[in-house]
C-alpha positions, 0 to 999 in steps of 0.5 A, a space after each residue: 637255693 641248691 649247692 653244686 659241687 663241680 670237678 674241675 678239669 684237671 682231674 688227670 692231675 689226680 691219676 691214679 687214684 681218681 681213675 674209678 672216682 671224681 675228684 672232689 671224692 677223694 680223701 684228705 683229713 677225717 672225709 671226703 672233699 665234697 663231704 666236707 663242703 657239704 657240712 659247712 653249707 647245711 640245709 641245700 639240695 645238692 647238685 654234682 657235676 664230674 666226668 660223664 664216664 664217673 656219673 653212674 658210679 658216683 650216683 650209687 655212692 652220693 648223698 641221698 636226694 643228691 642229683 649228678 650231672 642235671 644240666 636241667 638243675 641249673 635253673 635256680 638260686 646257686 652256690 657253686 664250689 670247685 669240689 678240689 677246696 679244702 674246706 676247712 670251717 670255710 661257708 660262703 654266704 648264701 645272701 650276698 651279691 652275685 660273684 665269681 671266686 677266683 684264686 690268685 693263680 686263676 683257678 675259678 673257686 665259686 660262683 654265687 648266681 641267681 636264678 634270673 642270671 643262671 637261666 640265660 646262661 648256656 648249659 652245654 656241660 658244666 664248664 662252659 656254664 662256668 665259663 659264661 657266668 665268670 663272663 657276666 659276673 663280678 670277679 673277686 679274688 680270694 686268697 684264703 681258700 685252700 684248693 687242691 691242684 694235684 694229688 700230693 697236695 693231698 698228703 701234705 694238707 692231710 695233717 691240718 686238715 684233720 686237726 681242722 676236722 676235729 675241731 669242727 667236729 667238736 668231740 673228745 673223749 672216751 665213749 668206747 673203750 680205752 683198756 687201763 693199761 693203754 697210755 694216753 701221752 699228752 692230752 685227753 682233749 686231743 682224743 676222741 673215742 667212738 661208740 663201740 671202738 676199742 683201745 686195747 692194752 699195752 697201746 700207746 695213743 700220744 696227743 701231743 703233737 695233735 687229735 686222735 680220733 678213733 671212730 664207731 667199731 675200730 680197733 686199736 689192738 695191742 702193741 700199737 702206737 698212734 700219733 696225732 694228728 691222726 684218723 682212723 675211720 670206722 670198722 678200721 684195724 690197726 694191729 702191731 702197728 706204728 702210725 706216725 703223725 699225719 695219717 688217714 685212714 678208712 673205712 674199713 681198712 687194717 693196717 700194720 707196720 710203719 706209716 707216716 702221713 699217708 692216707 688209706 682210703 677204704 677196703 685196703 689192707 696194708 696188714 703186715 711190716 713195711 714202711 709207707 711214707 707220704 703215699 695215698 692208697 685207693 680201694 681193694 689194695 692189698 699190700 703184700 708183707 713187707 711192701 715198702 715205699 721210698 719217699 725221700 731222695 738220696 740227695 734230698 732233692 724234690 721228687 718228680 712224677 710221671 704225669 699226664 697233661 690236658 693234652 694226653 702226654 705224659 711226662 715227669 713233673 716236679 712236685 716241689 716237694 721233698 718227701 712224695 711216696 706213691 699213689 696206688 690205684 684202686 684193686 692193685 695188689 702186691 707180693 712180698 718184698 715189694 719195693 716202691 720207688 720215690 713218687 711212684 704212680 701206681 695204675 689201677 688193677 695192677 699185681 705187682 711182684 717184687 724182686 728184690 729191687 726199686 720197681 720203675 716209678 710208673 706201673 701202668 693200669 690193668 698191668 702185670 709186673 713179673 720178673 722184673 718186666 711190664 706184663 699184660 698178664 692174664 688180661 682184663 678178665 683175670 683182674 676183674 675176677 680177683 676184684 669180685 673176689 675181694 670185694 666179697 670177702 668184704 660182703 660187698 659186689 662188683 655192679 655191672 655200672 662198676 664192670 662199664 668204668 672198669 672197661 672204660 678205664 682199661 682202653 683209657 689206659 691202652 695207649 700208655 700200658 702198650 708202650 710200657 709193655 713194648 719196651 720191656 719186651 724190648 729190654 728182655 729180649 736184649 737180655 
């Protein structure tokens, strides 16, 4: 029986941080969606499908012996899973009758299928394979799984589905260091520190309220408080800083200052003071001292973001939630002082300088703001540049596959920056 694990099609609700990557490898809780699929159904080849433009990417980073978009590989005894479930301790049996697991708005869930119904069913693209089976099979509605609709959804799952993963998990306790002058505030049960981590003195690491886990080579330096439920991943820094509960972060992240329920998702530096809030940061970000993100109105009110539909346009969409930070795409940079408004899209590649005030709540990707203006800056060139760049200083590279998305998701992204940089022209030459 093989496990495959499908994007589903609104992966725009999830722009911009699944820009450079599929949806299902997004990050809530100790690991990513797919990751925690993977662990409840262990001993199965697994099979991925995502957008065709992510495929070569992807295949670098997936599991290994993993396949990615085999159209080939569907001829078999199947258990097929929407990548955007929160799974949870979640495993669906892999003897039962064939079926289809449909949530109560609609939303395909899973698929159960033999191989001697999978071979007669069309394999054009992942979907329309989908399509057919939830024509042929049994439709059962399941209103226990957690899916993931859009990226806010994110962070306002992220502490449940930390303590969820700790306790899967199934260890606690202290196998790095924990310094004699570090204060563990609530229980030892809620803690576990890895191998070759380290608390250092005059750390405060409070339980209380949820588990701390501290992963292999992290470092906790001093005159830091950790919150549970939190997450900090291997490799991972946390100096000066004053982490709220609710947070993910790594690998391979450093992090400084207030943050509250956000996620950090690996190679990003959010070093320095500054308040994030409810906010989920890609790859290779760097946020500049005191950056700053609001994350709640003045009158408390829902916040809105500018979002893209299936159809291409963008508009603002109520998040139902009160508290929305923002989503930075992977490679963006800002300067000092940079102020983040309530539910901000940030895009990928941008460099944002601050100036004093709220930026706009939508930066386009590959994107200059300067002076208080939309930019193209010094193009596309220039920003892959500074990629390379960063990611050496980290020991790693840019491939020529991660050059072809990047080029990809530039001329994606043409119509909307064009527009946003037209009209701040526009504004600046007025006056």
């Amino acid at each position: 029986m093989k496990l495959v694990i499908f994007e589903p099609e609104n992966f725009y609700n999830f722009y911009p941080i699944a820009y450079l990557r599929p949806t299902y490898e997004l990050r809530c809780g100790h690991s990513l969606l797919y990751e925690k699929i993977i662990r409840n159904h262990p001993g199965l080849s697994v099979s991925f499908f995502c957008r065709d433009c992510l495929a070569e990417t992807f295949s670098s980073r997936a599991p290994e012996g993993a396949s990615v978009n085999d159209l080939a590989g569907l001829d078999d005894d199947l258990l097929v899973v929407n990548g955007c479930i929160l799974a949870g301790n979640w495993n669906l049996e892999r003897d039962g009758g064939e079926e289809i697991g449909m949530s109560p708005e609609g939303d395909l869930l899973y698929v159960r299928i033999s191989r001697e119904s999978a071979v007669s069913l069309p394999k054009d693209d992942i979907h329309a394979f989908l399509a057919a089976a939830a024509e042929k099979l049994p439709p059962k509605t399941d209103e226990s799984l957690t899916l993931i609709r859009y990226q806010w959804e994110l962070i306002r799952h992220n502490p449940e589905a930390i303590v969820s993963d700790f306790e899967i998990a199934g260890k606690s306790g202290v196998e790095g260091i924990l310094h004699s002058t570090a204060t563990v505030f609530g229980s030892l049960e809620n803690l576990y520190i890895a191998p070759e981590a380290e608390v250092h003195p005059q750390v405060v690491i409070d339980t209380k309220n949820g588990p701390v886990t501290i992963e292999r080579g992290a470092i906790v330096f001093p005159h830091s408080r950790v919150e549970g439920p939190c997450y900090i991943g291997p490799e991972s820094q946390i100096t000066r800083g004053n982490i709220h509960e609710g947070c993910s972060f790594g690998p391979v992240v450093r992090v400084g200052g207030e943050v509250e329920e956000s996620i950090i998702h690996s190679y990003s530096n959010k070093y320095h003071d500054g308040f994030l809030g409810h906010a989920y940061v890609g790859e290779w970000v760097n946020l500049g001292a005191l950056t700053t993100n609001s994350d709640l109105k003045n009158d408390y009110s829902t916040v809105e973001m500018y979002m893209q539909d299936a159809g291409g346009k963008w508009s603002y969409l109520d998040t139902g939630d009160t508290k929305v930070g923002a989503f930075i795409g992977d490679h963006t940079k800002t300067s000092i002082g940079t102020f983040l408004n309530t539910g901000s899209h940030v895009g990928v590649m941008t460099l944002l300088m601050g100036t004093g005030k709220v930026l706009p709540k939508f930066i386009p990707s590959f994107s200059w703001f300067l002076e208080g203006a939309i930019t193209a800056g010094f193009g596309f060139g220039k920003l892959v540049e500074t990629a390379e760049v960063a990611t050496g200083r980290r020991e790693r590279a840019l491939s020529e596959a991660d050059r072809r998305l990047l080029e990809h998701v530039y001329e994606l992204t043409r119509p909307e920056r064009s527009k946003a940089i037209k009209k701040d022209r526009r504004k600046l030459l007025k006056g």
